[in-house]
N, C-alpha and C positions, 0 to 999 in steps of 0.2 A: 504494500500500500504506500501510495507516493504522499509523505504527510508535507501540509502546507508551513510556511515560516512565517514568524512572529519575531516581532524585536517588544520590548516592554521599556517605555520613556517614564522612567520616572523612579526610584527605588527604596519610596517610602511605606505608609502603610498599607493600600492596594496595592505597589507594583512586588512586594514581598510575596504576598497571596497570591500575584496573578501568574509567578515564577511559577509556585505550587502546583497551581491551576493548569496551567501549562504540560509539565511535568508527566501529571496525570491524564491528561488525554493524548489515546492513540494516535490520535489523527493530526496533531501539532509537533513541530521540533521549535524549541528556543536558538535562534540565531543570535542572541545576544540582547543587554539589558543595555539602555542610553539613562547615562547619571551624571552632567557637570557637576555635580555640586565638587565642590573642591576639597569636603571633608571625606567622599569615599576614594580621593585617589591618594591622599596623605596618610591614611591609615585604612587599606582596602579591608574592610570584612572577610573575616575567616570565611560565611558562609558565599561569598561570592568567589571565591577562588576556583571554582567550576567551571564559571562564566566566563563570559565574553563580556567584558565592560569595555564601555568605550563610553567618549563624551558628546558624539553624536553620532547621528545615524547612519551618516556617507560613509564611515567607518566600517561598517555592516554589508555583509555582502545583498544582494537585491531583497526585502520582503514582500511577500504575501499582502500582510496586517501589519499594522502599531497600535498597541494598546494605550491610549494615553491615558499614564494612572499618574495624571498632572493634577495642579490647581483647579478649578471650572475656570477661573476667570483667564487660564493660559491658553485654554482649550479653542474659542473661537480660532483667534491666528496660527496657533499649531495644526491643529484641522484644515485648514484652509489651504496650509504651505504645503502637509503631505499629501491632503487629496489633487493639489496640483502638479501634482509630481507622478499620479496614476497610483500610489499608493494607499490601499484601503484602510481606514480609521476607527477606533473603540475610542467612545469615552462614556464616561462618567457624571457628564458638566448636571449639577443639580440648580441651577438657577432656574425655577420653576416657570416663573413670569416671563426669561427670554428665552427659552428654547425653541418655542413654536418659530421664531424669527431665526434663530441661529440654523434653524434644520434648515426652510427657507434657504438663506444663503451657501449652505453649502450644499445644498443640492443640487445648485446652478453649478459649482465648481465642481463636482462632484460628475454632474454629467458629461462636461464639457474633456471629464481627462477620463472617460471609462472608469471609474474608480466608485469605491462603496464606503458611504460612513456610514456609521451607526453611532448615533447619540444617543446620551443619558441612558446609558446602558448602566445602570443601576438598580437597588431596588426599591428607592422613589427618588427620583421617579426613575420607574422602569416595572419591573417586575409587577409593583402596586398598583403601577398603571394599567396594567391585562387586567390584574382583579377589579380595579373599578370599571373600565370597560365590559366589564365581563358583567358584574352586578347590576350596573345600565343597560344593556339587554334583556337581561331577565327580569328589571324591573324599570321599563323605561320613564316614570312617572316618581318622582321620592326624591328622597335626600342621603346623600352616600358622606359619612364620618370617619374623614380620616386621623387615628391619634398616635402618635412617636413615642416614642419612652416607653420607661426610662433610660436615657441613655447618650454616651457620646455622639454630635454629630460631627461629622468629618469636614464636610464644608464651613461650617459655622467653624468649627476652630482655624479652619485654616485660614479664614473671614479675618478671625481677630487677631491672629498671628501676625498678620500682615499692616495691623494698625501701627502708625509711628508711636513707638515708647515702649511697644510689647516686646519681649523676649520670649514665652513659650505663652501660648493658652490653651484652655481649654473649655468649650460649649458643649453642657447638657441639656436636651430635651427634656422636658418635664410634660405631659400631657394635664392637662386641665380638663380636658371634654370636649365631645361635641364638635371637637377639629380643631380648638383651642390647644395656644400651647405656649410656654413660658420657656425663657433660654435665661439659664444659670449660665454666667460668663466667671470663670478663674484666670486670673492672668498675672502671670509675672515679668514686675517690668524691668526697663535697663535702666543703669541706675542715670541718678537724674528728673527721669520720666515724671509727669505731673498724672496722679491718677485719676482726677477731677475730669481733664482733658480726654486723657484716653479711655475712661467709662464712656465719657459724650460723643465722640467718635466711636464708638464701637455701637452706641445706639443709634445712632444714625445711619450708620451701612445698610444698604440695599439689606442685606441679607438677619440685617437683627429691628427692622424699621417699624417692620407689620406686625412684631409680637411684644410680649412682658419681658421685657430684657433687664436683668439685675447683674450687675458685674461685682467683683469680688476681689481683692488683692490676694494673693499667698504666697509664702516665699518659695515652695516649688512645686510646679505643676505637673509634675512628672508624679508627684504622689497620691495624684489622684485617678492617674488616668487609666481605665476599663474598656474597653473595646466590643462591649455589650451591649447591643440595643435594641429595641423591639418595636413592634406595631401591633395594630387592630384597627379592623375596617370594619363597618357597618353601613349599611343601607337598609332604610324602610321605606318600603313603596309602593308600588300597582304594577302587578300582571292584568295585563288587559283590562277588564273591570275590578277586579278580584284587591281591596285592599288588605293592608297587616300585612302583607309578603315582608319578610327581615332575613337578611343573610348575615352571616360575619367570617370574618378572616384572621388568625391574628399569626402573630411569627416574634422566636424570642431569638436571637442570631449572634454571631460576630461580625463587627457590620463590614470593618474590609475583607472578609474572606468571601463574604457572600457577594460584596462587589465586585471583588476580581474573579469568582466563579460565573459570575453571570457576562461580564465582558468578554471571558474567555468565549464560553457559549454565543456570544454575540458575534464572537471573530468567524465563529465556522458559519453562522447563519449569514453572516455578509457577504459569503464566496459564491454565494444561492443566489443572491439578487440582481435584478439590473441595478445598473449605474445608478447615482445617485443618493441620497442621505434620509434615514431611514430614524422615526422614534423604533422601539420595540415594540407597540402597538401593531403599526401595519405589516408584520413581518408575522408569515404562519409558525406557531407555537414548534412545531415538528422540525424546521431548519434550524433550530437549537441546539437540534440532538445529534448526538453519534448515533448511527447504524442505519443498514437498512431502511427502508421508507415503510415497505409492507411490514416487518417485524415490528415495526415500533407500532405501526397502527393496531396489530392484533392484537400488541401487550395492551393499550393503553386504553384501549377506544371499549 
């Protein structure tokens, strides 16, 4: 079996797991991990002494895929540069509000170089996304409750990490209800830094704007940090006439393992599609999977 190649940009807490990930499936070889940061070539990791590190991708002989287990907010112009390059793309980007526009524009790029992205290949959005499309089907009339927590969220810390003055943070979801939700902000700053300043800047970011945001000094944030977090979805609505219809979902995880599991999976379902840049939504459930086409339907269906 001729397996397809993967490079992994990024080799923090998804591109660790997407290594894994990788690893584990038949049908991928790891061509090698893309990491500038300048602390993994001054002291390289025991566990990447495997690999193929480089500090960019030209370095890498031609891939398949790139998984981008980057920032969301590095994602649009990375995306952009490899899909113009005929190279197919994974991300992660969880910026709720701009994706429908980010898929847009790189679909256009996307088409123009034969080449596949698949965004927000996460599991919100991503994965939560089929279940609430799915609950909207079956109940096309109602109201669908989505709640996080308790738990780390990946984007949010990376959010306030990136504030001037921070030196490590970390954001926890807290669920409230009802779709409601509160973000515990920890952060440790450099020294100097005014904490007054950098609370009010971290409440203002696009990404902590819409919700309860309370921020929190500590002196290190490394001693908090769990990589545990969970959901629950609900929807109560109308089948046809038929009201009281209620479903629910819920999932208690490790959130980058599940993320770089589900990108992986998103790598082989991209090799299926035409050109162009793709949520996980309009992609059949079944181009996910390894094996067979008829086998998987007899196991599943």
């Amino acid at each position: 079996m001729q397996k397809f190649k993967v490079a992994v940009l990024g080799y923090g807490n998804i591109g660790k797991f997407a290594v894994d990930a990788i690893q584990a499936s038949p049908d991928m070889q790891l061509e090698g991990i893309v990491e500038p940061a300048a602390a993994y070539w001054e002291a390289r990791p025991s566990a990447l002494q495997d690999y193929n590190l480089v500090e960019s991708l030209e370095q890498l002989p031609r891939v398949d895929v790139a998984l981008l287990c980057i920032p969301s907010r590095a994602v649009p112009e990375t995306a952009a540069q490899l899909l113009a390059q005929g190279i197919n793309t994974v991300d992660s980007y969880d910026i709720h509000g701009q994706l429908s526009d980010l898929r847009i524009k790189l679909d256009q790029v996307a088409r123009q170089n034969d080449a596949v992205g698949i965004i927000s290949a996460g599991w919100d959005p991503g994965t939560d996304s089929i279940i609430r499309c799915m609950f909207e089907f079956m109940m096309p009339r109602g109201i669908t409750y989505t709640n996080f927590g308790p738990g780390m969220s990946m984007g949010h810390s990376v959010a306030a990490k990136a504030i001037s003055g921070v030196k490590n943070a970390l954001s926890m979801t807290i669920p409230v209800g009802t779709g409601v939700h509160r973000r515990m902000v920890y952060v440790q700053l450099e020294a100097g830094a005014d904490f007054n300043k950098v609370s009010a800047d971290i409440k203002n970011d696009p990404y902590f704007a819409n919700d309860e945001t309370i921020v929190n000094q500590v002196q290190d944030v490394n001693q908090l940090i769990d990589m545990g977090h969970a959901v629950s979805i609900e929807r109560k609505g109308v089948s046809g006439l038929t009201h009281n219809q209620l479903a629910g979902y819920s999932m208690k995880v490790n959130n980058p393992a599940l993320t770089a599991q589900i990108m992986v999976s998103a790598a082989r379902a991209g090799l299926k599609q035409k050109p162009g840049a793709y949520t996980i939504i309009q992609i059949p459930p079944i181009d996910f999977l390894y094996g067979d086409k008829e086998e998987i339907i007899r196991r599943l269906v």
